[in-house]
N, CA, C and O atoms as a Tinker XYZ file with bonds, in Angstrom:
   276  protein
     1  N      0.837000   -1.187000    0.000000    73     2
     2  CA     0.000000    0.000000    0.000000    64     1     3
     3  C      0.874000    1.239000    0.000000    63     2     4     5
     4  O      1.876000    1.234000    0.714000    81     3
     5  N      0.565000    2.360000   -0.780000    73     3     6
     6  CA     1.226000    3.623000   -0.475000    64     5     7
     7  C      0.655000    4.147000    0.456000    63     6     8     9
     8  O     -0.557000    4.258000    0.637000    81     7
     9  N      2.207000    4.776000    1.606000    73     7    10
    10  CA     2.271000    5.184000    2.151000    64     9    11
    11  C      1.520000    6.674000    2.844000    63    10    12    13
    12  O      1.449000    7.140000    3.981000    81    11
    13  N      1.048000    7.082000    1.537000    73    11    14
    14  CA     0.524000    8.539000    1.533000    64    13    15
    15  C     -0.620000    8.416000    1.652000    63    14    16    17
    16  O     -1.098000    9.500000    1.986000    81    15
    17  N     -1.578000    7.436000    1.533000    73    15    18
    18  CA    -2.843000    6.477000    1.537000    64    17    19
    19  C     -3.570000    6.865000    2.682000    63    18    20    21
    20  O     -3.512000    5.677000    2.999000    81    19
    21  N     -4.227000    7.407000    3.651000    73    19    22
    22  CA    -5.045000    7.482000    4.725000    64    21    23
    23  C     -6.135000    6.477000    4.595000    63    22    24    25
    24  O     -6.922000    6.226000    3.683000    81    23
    25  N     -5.940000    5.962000    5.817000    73    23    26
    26  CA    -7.759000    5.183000    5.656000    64    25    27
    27  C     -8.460000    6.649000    5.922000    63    26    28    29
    28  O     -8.082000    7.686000    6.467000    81    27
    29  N     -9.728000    6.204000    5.235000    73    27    30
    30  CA   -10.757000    7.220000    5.336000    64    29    31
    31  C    -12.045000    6.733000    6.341000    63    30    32    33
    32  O    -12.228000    5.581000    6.737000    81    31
    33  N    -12.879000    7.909000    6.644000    73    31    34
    34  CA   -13.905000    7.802000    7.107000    64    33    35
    35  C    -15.470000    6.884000    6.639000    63    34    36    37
    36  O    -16.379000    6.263000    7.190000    81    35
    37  N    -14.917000    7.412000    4.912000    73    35    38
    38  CA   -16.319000    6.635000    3.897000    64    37    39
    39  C    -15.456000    5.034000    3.805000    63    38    40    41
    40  O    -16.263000    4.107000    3.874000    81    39
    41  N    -14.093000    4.609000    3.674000    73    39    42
    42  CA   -13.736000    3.732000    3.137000    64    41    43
    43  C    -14.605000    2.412000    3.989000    63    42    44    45
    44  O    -14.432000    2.258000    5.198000    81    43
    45  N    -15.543000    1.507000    3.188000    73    43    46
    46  CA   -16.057000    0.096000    4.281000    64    45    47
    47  C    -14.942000   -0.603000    4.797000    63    46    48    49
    48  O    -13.800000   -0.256000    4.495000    81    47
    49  N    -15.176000   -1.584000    5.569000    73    47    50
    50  CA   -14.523000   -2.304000    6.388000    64    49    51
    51  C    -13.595000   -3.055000    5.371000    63    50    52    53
    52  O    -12.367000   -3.013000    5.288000    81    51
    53  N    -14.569000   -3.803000    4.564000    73    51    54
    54  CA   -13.329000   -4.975000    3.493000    64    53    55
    55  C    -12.571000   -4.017000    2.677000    63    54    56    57
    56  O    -11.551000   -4.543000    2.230000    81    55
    57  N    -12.735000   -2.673000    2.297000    73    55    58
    58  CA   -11.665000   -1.950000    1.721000    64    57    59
    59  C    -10.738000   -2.143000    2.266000    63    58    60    61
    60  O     -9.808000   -2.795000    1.791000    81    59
    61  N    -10.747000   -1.496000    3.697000    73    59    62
    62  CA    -9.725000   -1.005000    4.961000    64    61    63
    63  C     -9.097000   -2.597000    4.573000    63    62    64    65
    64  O     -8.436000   -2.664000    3.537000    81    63
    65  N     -9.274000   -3.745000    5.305000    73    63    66
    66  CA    -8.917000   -4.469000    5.610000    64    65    67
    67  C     -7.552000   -5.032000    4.313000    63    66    68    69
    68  O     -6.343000   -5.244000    4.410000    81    67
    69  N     -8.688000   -5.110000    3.019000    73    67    70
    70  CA    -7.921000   -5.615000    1.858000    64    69    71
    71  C     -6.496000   -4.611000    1.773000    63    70    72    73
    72  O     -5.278000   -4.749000    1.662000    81    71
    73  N     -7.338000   -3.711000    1.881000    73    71    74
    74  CA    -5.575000   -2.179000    1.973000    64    73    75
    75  C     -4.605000   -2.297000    2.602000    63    74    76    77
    76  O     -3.434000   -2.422000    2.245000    81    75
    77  N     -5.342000   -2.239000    4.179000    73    75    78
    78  CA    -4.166000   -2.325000    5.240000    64    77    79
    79  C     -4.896000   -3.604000    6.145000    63    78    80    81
    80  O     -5.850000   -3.461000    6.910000    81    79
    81  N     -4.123000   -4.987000    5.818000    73    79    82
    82  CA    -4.435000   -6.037000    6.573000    64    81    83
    83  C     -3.764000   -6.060000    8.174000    63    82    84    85
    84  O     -3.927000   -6.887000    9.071000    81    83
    85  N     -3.053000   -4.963000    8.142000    73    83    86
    86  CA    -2.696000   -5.102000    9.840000    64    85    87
    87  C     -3.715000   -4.284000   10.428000    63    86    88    89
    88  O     -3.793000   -4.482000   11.641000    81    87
    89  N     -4.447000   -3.513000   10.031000    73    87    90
    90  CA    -5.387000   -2.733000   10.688000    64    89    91
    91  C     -6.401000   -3.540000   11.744000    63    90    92    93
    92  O     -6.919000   -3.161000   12.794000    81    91
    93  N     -6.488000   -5.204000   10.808000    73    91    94
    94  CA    -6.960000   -6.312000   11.860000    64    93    95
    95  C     -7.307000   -5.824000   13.479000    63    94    96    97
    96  O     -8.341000   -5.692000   14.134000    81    95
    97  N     -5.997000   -5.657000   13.709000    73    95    98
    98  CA    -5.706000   -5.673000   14.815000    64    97    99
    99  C     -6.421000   -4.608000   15.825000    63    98   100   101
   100  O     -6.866000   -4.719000   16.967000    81    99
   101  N     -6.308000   -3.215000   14.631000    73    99   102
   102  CA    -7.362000   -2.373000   15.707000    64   101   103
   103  C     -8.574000   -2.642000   15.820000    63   102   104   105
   104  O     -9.106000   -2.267000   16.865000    81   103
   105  N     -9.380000   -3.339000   14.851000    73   103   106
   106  CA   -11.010000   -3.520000   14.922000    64   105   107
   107  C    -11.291000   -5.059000   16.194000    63   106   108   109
   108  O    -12.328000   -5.585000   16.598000    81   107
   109  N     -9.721000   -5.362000   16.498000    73   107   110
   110  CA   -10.133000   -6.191000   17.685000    64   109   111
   111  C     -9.901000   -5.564000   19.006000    63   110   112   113
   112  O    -10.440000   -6.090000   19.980000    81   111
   113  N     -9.022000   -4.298000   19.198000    73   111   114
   114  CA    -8.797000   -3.812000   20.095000    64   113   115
   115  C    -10.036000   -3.116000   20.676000    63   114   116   117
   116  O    -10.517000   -3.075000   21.808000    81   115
   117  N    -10.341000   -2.642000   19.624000    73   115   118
   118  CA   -11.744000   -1.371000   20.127000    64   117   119
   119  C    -12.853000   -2.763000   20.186000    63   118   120   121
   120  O    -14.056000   -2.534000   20.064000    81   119
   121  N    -12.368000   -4.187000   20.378000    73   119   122
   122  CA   -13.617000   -5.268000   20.684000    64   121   123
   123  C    -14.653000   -4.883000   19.838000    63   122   124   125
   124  O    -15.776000   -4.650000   20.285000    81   123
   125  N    -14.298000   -4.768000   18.314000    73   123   126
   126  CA   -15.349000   -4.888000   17.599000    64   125   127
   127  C    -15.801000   -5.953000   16.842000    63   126   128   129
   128  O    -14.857000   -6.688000   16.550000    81   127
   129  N    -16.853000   -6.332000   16.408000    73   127   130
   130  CA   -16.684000   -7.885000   15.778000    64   129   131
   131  C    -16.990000   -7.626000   14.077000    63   130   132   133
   132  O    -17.752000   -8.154000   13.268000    81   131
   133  N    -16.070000   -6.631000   14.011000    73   131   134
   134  CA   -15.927000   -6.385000   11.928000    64   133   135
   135  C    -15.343000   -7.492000   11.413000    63   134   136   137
   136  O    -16.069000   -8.293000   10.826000    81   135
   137  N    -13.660000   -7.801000   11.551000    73   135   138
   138  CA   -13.155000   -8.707000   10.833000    64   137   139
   139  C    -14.178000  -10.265000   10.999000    63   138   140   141
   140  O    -14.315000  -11.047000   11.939000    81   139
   141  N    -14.583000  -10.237000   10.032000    73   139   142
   142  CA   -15.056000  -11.578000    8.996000    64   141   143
   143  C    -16.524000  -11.779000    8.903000    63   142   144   145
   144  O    -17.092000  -12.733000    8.371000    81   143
   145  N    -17.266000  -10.371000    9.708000    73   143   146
   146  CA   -18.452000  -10.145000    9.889000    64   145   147
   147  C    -19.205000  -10.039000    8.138000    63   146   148   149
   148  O    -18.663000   -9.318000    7.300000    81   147
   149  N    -20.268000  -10.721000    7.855000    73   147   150
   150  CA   -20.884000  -10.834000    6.542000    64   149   151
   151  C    -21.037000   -8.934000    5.832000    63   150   152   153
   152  O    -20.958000   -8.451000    4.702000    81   151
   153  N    -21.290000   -8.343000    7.269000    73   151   154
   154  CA   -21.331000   -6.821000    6.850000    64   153   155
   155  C    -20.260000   -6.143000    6.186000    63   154   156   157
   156  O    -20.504000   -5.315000    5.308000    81   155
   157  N    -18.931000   -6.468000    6.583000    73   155   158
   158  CA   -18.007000   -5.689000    6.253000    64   157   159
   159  C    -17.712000   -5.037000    5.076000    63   158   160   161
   160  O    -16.962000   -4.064000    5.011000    81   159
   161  N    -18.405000   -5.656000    3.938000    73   159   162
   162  CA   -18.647000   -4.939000    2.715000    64   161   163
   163  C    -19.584000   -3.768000    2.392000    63   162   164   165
   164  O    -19.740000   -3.276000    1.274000    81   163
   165  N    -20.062000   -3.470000    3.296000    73   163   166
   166  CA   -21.041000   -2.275000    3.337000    64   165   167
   167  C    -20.859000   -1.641000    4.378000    63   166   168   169
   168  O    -21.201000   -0.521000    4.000000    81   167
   169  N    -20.555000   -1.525000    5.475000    73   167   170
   170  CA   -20.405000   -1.121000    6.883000    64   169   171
   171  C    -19.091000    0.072000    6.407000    63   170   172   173
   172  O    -18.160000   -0.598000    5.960000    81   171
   173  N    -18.913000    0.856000    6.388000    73   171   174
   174  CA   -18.169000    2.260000    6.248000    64   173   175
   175  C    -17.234000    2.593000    8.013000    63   174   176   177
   176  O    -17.727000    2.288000    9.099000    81   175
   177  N    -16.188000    3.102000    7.867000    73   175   178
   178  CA   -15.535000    3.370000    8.822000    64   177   179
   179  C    -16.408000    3.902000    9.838000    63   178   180   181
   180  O    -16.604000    3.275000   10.878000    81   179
   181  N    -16.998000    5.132000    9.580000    73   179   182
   182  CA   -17.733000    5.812000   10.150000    64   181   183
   183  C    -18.872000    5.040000   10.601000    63   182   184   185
   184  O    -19.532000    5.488000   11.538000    81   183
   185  N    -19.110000    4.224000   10.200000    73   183   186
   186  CA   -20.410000    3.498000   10.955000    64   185   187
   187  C    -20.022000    2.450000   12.146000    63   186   188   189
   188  O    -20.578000    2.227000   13.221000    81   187
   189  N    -19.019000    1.972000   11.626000    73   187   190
   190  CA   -18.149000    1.152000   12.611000    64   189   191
   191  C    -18.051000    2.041000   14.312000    63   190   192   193
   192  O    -18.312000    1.556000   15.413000    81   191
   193  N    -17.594000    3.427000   13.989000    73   191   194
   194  CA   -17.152000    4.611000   15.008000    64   193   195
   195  C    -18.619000    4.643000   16.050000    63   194   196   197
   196  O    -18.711000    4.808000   17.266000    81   195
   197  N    -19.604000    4.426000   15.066000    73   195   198
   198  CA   -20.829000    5.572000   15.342000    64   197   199
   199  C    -22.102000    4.032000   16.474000    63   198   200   201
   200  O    -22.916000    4.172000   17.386000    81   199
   201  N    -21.500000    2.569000   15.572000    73   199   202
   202  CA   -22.565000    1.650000   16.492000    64   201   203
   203  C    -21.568000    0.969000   17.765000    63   202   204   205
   204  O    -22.049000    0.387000   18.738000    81   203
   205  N    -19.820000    1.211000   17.494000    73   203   206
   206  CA   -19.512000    1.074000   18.551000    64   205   207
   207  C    -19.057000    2.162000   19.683000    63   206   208   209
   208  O    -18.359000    2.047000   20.691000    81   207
   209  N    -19.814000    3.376000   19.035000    73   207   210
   210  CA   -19.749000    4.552000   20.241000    64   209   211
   211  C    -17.855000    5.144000   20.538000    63   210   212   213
   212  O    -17.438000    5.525000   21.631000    81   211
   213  N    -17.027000    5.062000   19.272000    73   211   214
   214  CA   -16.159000    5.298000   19.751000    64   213   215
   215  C    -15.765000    6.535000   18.607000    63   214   216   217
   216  O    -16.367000    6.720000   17.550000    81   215
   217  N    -14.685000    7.263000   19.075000    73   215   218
   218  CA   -14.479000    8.856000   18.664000    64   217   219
   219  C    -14.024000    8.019000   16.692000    63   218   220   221
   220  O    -13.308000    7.086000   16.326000    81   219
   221  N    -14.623000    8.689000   16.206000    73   219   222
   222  CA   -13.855000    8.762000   14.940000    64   221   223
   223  C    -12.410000    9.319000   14.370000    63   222   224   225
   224  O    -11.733000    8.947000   13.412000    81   223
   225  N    -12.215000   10.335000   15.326000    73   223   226
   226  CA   -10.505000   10.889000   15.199000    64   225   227
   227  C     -9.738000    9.946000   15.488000    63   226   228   229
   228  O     -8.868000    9.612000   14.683000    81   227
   229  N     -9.907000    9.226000   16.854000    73   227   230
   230  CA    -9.354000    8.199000   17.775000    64   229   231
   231  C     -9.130000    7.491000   16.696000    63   230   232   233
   232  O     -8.198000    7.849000   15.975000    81   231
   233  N     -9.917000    6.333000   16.329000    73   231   234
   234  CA   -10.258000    5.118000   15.611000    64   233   235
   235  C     -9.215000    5.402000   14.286000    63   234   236   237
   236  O     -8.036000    5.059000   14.196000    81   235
   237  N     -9.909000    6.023000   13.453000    73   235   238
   238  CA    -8.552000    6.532000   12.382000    64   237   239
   239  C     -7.276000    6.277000   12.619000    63   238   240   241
   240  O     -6.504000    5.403000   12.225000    81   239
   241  N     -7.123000    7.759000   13.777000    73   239   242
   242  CA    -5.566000    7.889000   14.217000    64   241   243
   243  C     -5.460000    6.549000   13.830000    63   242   244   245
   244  O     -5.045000    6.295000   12.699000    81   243
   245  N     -5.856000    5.420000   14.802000    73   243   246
   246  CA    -5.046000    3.885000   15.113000    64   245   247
   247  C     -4.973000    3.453000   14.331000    63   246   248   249
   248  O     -3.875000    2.915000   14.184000    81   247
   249  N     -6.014000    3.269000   13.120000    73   247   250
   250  CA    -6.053000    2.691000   11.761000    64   249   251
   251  C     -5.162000    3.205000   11.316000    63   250   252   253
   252  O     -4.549000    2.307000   10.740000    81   251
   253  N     -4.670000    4.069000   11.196000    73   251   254
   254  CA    -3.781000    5.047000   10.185000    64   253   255
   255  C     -1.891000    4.701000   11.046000    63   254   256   257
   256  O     -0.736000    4.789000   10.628000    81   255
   257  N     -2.303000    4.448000   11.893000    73   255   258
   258  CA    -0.868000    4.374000   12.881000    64   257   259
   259  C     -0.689000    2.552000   12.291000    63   258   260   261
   260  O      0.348000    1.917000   12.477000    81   259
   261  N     -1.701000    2.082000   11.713000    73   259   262
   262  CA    -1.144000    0.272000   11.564000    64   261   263
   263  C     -0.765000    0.254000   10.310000    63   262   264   265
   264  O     -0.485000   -0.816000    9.771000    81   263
   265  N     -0.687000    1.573000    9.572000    73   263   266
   266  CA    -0.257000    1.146000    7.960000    64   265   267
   267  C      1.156000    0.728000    7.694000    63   266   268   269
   268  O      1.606000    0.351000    6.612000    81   267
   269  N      1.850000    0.857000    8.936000    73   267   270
   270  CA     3.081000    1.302000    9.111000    64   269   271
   271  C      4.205000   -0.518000    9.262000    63   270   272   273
   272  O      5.305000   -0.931000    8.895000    81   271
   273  N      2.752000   -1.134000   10.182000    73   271   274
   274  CA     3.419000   -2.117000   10.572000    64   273   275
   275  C      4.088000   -3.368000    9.607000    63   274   276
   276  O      4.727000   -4.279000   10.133000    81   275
């Protein structure tokens, strides 16, 4: 993936994932149950933020901090 790449807010879950496969890791931290969920193809970052009640800046940041790994 290039580096210059941000996950986004609109990007769904199986984007994120297919893009940045270490990101895994944050959608288990914030105990969410995205990875391998039938939704993940429609479910948008932002919706992820919004049904598990957590900050959208936050969530990013971390997504965006695993592109690295």
């Amino acid at each position: 993936m290039n580096e210059d790449v941000q996950v986004q807010s609109h990007w769904t879950v199986d984007e994120t994932l297919r893009k940045v496969p270490q990101t895994a890791k944050v959608f288990i931290k914030y105990k969410t149950q995205c990875v391998g969920c039938f939704l993940q193809k429609f479910c948008k970052i932002k919706d992820v933020a919004e049904v598990y009640q957590v900050n959208l800046d936050e969530f990013l940041k971390s997504l965006n901090d695993k592109k690295g790994e």
